[in-house]
MDAnalysis code that builds the backbone (N, CA, C; Angstrom):
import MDAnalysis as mda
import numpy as np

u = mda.Universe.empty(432, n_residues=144, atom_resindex=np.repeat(np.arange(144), 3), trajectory=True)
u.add_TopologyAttr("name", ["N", "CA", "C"] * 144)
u.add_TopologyAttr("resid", np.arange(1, 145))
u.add_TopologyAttr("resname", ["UNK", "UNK", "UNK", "UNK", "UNK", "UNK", "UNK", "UNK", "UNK", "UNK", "UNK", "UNK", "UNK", "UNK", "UNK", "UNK", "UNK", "UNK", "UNK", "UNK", "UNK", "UNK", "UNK", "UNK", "UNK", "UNK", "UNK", "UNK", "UNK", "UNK", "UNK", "UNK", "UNK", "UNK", "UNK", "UNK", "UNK", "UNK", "UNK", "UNK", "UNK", "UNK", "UNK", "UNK", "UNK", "UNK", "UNK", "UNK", "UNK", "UNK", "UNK", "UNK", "UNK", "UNK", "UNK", "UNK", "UNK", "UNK", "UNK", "UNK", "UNK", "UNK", "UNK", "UNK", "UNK", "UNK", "UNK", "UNK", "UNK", "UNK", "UNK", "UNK", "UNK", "UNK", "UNK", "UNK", "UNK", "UNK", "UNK", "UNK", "UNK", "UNK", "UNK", "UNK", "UNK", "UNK", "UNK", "UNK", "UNK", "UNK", "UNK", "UNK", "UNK", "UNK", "UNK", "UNK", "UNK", "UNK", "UNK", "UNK", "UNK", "UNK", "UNK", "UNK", "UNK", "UNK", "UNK", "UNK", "UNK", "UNK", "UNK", "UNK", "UNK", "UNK", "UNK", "UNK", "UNK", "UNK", "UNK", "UNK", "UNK", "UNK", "UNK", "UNK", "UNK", "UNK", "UNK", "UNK", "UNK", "UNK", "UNK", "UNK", "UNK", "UNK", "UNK", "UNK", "UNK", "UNK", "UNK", "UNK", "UNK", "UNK", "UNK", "UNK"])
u.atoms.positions = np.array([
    [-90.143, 31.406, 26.876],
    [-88.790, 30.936, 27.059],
    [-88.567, 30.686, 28.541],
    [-88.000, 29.727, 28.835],
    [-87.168, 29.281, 30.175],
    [-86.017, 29.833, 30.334],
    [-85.744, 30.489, 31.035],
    [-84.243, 31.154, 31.283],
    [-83.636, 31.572, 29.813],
    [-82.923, 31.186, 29.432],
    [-82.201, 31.872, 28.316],
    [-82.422, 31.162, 27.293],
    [-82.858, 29.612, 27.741],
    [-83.265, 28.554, 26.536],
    [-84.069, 28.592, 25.868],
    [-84.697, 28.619, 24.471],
    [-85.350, 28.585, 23.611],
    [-85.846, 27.373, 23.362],
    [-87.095, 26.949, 23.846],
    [-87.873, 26.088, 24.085],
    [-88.798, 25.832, 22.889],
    [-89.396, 26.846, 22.230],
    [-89.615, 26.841, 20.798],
    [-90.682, 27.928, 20.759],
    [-90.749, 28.497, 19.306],
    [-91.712, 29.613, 19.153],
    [-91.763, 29.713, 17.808],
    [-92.945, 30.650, 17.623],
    [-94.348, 30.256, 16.826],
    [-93.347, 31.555, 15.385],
    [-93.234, 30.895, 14.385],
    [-92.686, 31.759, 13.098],
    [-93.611, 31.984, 12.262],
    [-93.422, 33.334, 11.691],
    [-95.004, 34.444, 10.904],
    [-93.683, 34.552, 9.255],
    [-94.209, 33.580, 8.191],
    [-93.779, 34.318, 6.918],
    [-94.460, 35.239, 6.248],
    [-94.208, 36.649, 5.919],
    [-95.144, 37.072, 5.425],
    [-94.502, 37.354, 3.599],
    [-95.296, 37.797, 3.562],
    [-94.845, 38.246, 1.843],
    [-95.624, 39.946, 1.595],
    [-94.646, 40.702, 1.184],
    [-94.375, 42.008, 1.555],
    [-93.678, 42.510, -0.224],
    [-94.847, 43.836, -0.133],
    [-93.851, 44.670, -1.627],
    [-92.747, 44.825, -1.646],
    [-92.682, 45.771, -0.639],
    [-91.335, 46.638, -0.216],
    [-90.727, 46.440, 1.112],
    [-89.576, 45.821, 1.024],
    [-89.083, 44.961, 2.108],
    [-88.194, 46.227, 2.930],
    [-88.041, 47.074, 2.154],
    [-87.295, 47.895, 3.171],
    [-88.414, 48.821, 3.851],
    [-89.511, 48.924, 3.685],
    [-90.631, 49.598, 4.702],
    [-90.912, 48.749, 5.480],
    [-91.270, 47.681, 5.138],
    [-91.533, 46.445, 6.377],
    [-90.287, 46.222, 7.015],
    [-89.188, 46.382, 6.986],
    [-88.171, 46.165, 7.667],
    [-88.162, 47.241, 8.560],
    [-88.616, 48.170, 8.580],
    [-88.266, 49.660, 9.553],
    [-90.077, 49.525, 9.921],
    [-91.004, 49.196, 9.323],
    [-92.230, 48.979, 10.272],
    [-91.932, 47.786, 11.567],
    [-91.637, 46.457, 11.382],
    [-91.516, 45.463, 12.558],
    [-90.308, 46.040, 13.521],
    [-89.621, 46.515, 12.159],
    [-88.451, 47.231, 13.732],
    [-88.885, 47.872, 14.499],
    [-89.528, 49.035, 14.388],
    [-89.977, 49.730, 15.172],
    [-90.730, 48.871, 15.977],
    [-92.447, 48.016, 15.842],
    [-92.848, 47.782, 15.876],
    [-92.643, 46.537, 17.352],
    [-91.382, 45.636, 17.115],
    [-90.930, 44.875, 18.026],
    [-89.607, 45.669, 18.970],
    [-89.240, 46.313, 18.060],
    [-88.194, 47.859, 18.826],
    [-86.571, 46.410, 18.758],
    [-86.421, 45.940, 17.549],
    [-85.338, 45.295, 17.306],
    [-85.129, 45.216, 15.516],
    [-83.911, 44.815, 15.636],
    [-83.321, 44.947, 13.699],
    [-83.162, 43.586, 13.936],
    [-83.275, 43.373, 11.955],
    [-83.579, 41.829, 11.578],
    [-81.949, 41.351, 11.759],
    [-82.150, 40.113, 12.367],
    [-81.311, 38.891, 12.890],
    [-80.377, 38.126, 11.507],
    [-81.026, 38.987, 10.239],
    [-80.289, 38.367, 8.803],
    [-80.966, 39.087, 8.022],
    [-80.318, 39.522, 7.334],
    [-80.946, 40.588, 5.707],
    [-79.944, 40.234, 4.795],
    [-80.185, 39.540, 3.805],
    [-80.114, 39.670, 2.153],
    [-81.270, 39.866, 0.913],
    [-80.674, 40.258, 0.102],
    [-81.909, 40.592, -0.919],
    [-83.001, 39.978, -1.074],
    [-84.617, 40.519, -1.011],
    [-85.266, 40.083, -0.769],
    [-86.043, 39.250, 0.233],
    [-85.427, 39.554, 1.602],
    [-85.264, 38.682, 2.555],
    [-84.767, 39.424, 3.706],
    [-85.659, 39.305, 5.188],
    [-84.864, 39.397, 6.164],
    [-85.861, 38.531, 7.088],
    [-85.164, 38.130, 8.161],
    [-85.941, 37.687, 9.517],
    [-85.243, 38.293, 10.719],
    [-86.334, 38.350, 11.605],
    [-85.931, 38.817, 13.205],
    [-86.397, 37.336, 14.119],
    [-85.586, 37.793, 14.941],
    [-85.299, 36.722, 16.255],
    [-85.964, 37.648, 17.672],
    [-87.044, 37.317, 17.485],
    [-87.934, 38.486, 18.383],
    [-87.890, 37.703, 20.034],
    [-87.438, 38.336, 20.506],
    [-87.066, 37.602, 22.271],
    [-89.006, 37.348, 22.979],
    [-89.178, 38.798, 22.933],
    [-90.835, 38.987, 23.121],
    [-91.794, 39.711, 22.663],
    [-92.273, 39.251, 22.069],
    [-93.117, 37.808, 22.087],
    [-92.188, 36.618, 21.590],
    [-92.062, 35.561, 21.828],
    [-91.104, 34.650, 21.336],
    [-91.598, 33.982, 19.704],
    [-90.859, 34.900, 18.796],
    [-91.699, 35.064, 17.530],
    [-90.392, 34.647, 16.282],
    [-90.409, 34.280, 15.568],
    [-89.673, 33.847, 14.029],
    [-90.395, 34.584, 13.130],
    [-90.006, 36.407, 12.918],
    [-90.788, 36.843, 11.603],
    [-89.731, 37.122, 10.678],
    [-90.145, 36.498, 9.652],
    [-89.541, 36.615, 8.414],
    [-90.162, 37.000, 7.175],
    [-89.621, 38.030, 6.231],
    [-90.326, 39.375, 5.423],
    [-89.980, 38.419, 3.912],
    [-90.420, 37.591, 3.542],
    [-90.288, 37.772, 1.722],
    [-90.970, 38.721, 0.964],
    [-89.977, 39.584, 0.132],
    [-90.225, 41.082, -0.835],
    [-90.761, 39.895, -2.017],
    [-92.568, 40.581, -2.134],
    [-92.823, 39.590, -3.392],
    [-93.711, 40.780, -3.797],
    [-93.666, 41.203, -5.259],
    [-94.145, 42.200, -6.103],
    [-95.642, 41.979, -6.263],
    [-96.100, 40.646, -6.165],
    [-97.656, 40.164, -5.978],
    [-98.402, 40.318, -4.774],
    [-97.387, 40.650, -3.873],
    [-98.381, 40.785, -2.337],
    [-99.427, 41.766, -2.587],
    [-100.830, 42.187, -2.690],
    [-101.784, 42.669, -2.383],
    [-102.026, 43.088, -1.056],
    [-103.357, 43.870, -0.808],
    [-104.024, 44.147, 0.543],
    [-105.030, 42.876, 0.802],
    [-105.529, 41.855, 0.033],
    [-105.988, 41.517, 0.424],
    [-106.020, 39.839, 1.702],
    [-105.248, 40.200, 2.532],
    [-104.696, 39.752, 3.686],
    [-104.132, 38.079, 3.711],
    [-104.920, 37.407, 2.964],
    [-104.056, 36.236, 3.213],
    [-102.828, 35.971, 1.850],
    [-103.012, 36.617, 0.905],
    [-102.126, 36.623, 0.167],
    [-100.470, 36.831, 0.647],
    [-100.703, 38.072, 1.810],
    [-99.509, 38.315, 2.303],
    [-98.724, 36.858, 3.012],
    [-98.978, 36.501, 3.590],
    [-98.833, 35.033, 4.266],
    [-97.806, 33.814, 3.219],
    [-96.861, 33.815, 4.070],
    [-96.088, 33.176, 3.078],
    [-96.506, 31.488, 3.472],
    [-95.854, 31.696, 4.628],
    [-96.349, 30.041, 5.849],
    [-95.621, 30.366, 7.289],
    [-96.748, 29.460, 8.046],
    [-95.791, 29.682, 9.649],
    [-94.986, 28.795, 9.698],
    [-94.640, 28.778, 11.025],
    [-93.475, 27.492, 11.431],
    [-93.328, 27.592, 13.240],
    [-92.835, 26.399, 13.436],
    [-92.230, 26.387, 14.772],
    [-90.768, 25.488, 14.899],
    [-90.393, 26.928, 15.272],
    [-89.173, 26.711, 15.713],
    [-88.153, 26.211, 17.291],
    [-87.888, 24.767, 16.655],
    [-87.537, 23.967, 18.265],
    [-86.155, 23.747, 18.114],
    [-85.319, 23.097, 19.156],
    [-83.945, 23.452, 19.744],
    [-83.446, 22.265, 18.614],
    [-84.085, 20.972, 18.066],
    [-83.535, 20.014, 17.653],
    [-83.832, 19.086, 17.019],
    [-83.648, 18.416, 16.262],
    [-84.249, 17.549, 15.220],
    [-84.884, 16.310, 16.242],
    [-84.596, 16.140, 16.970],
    [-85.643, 14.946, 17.591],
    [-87.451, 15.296, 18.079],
    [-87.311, 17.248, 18.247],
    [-88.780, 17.878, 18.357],
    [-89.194, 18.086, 17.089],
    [-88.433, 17.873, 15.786],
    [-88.927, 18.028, 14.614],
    [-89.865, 16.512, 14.264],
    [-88.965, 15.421, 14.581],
    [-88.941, 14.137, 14.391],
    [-90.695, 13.456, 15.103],
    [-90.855, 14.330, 16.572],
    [-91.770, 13.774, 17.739],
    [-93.271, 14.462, 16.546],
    [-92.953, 15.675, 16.248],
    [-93.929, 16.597, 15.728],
    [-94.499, 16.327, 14.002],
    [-93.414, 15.380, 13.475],
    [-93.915, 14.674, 12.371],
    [-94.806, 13.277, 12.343],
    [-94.070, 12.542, 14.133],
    [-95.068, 11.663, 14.108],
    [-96.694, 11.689, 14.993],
    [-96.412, 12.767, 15.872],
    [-98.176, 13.516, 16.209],
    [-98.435, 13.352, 15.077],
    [-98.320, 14.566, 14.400],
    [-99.355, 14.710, 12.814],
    [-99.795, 13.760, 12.296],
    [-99.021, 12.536, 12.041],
    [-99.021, 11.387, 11.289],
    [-99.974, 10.774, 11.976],
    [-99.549, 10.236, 13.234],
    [-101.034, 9.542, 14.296],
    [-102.302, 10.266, 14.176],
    [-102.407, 11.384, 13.956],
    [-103.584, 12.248, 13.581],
    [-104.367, 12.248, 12.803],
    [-103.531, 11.620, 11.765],
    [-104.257, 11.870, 10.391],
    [-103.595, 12.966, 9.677],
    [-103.083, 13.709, 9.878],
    [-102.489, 15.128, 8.954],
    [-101.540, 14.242, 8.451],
    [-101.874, 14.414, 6.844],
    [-100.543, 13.946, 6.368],
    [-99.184, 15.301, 6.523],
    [-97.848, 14.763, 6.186],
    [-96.683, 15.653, 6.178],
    [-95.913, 15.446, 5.268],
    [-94.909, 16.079, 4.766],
    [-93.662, 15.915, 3.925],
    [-92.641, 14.886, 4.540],
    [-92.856, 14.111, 5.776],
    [-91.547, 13.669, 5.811],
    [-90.802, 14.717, 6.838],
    [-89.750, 13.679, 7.955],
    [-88.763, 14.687, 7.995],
    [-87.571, 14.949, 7.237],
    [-86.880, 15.616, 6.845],
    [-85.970, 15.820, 5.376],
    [-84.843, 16.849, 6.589],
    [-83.875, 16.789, 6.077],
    [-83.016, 17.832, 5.903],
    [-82.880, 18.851, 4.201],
    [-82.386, 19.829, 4.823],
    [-82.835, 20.522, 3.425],
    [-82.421, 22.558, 3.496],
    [-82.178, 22.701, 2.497],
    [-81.735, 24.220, 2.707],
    [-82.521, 25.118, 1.827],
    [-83.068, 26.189, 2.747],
    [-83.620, 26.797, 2.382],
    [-83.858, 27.992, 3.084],
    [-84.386, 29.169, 2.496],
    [-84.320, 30.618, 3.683],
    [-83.148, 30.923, 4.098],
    [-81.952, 31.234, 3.373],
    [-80.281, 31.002, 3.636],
    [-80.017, 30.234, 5.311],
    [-80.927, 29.342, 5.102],
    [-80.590, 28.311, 6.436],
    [-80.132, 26.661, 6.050],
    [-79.728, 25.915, 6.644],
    [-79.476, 24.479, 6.633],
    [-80.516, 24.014, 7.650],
    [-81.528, 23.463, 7.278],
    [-82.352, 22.523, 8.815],
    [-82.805, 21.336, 8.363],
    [-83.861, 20.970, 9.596],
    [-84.511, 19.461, 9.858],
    [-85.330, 19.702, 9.513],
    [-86.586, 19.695, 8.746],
    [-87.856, 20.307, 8.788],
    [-88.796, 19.138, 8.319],
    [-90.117, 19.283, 8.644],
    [-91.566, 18.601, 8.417],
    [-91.939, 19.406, 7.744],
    [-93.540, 19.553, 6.617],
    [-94.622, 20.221, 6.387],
    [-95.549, 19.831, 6.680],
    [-97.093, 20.472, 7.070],
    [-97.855, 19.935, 6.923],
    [-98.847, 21.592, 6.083],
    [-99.911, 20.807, 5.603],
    [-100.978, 22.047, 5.249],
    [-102.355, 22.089, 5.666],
    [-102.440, 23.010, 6.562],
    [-103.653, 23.238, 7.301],
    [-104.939, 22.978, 6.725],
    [-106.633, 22.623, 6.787],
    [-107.989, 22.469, 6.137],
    [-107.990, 23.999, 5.176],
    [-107.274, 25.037, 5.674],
    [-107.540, 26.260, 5.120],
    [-106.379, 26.250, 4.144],
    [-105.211, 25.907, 3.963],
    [-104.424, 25.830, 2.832],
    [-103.268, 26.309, 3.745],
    [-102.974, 27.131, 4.902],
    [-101.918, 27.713, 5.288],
    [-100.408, 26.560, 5.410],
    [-99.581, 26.311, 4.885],
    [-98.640, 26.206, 5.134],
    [-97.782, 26.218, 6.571],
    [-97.529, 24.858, 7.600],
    [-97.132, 24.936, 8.479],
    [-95.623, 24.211, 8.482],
    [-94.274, 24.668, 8.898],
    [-93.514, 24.132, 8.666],
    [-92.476, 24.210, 10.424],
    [-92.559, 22.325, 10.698],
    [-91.752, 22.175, 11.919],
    [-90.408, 22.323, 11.401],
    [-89.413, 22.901, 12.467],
    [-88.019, 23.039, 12.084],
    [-86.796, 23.329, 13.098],
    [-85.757, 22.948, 13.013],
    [-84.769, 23.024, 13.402],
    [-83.860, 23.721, 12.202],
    [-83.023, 25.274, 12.927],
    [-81.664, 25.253, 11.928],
    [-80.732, 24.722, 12.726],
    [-80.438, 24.194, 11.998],
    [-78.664, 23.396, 12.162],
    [-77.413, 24.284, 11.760],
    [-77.533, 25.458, 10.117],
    [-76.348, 25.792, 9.734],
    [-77.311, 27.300, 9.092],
    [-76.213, 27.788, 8.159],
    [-76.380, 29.474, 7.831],
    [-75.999, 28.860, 6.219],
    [-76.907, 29.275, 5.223],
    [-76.532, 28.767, 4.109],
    [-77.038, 30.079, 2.899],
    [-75.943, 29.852, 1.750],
    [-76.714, 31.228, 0.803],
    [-77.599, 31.566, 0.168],
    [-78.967, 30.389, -0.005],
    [-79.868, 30.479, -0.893],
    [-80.920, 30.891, -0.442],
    [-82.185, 30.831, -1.254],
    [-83.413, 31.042, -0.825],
    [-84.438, 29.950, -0.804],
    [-83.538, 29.588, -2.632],
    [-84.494, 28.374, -2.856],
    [-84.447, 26.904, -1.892],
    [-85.628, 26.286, -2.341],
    [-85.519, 24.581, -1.170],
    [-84.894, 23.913, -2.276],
    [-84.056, 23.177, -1.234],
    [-83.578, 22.147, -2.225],
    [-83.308, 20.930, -0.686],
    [-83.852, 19.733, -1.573],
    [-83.613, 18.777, -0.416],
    [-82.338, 18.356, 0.135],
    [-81.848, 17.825, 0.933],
    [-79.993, 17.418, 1.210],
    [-80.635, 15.911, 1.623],
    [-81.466, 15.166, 1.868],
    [-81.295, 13.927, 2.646],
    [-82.369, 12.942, 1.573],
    [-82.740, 13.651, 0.055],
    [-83.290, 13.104, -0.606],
    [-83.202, 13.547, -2.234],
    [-83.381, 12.811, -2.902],
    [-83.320, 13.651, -4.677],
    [-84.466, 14.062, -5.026],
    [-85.740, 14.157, -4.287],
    [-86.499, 15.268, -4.683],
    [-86.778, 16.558, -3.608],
    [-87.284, 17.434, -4.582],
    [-87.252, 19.037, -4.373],
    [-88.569, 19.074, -4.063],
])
């Protein structure tokens, strides 16, 4: 981070049994409480390391390590770094989802996908608003 501005940083989804042990493990762990908690769900706004972790409680998470992994993301100040970061990929060759608006993670944002050679799930994004769901649902298109 630059002074107080949030320039952008690197977001960890994980997928977790028991969300209230992982919620008091990263707390401790980053020595801060999550930035939003509803059922099944919390994320922290971690200053440092400049981090986006967010806990989905999923009854299938295992030990065996990538299962936990929901998808990353990077998180930037505005839909025009969402916009620049859909068309890298694209010049690249990585295909993407498109940039979309769309709500999801009780958030409103701008977001891209792309999916890594290994399968991981990478998602560029901007929030714009605070919204109640979990599920995606698109706002700037009729498919989901």
């Amino acid at each position: 981070m630059i002074g107080s501005v949030l320039r952008m940083r690197l977001q960890l989804a994980l997928n977790v049994r028991d969300l209230d042990t992982a919620v008091d493990f990263y707390s401790a762990m980053f020595g801060t409480e999550p930035a939003k908690r509803r059922p099944g769900y919390a994320n922290f706004a971690i200053a440092e390391p400049p981090l986006k972790l967010v806990l989905f409680e999923a009854a299938e998470a295992d030990d065996s390590g990538f299962h936990h992994l929901n998808h990353l993301g990077v998180e930037v100040n505005d839909a025009a770094e969402v916009t620049a970061a859909d068309q890298r990929l694209g010049q690249s060759g990585v295909e993407t989802t498109g940039v979309e608006d769309a709500v999801c993670c009780f958030a409103e944002k701008t977001e891209t996908w792309a999916v890594s050679p290994e399968g991981a799930r990478w998602e560029w994004y901007v929030k714009t608003g605070d919204a109640e769901q979990i599920e995606h649902t698109s706002v700037s298109s009729s498919c989901c």
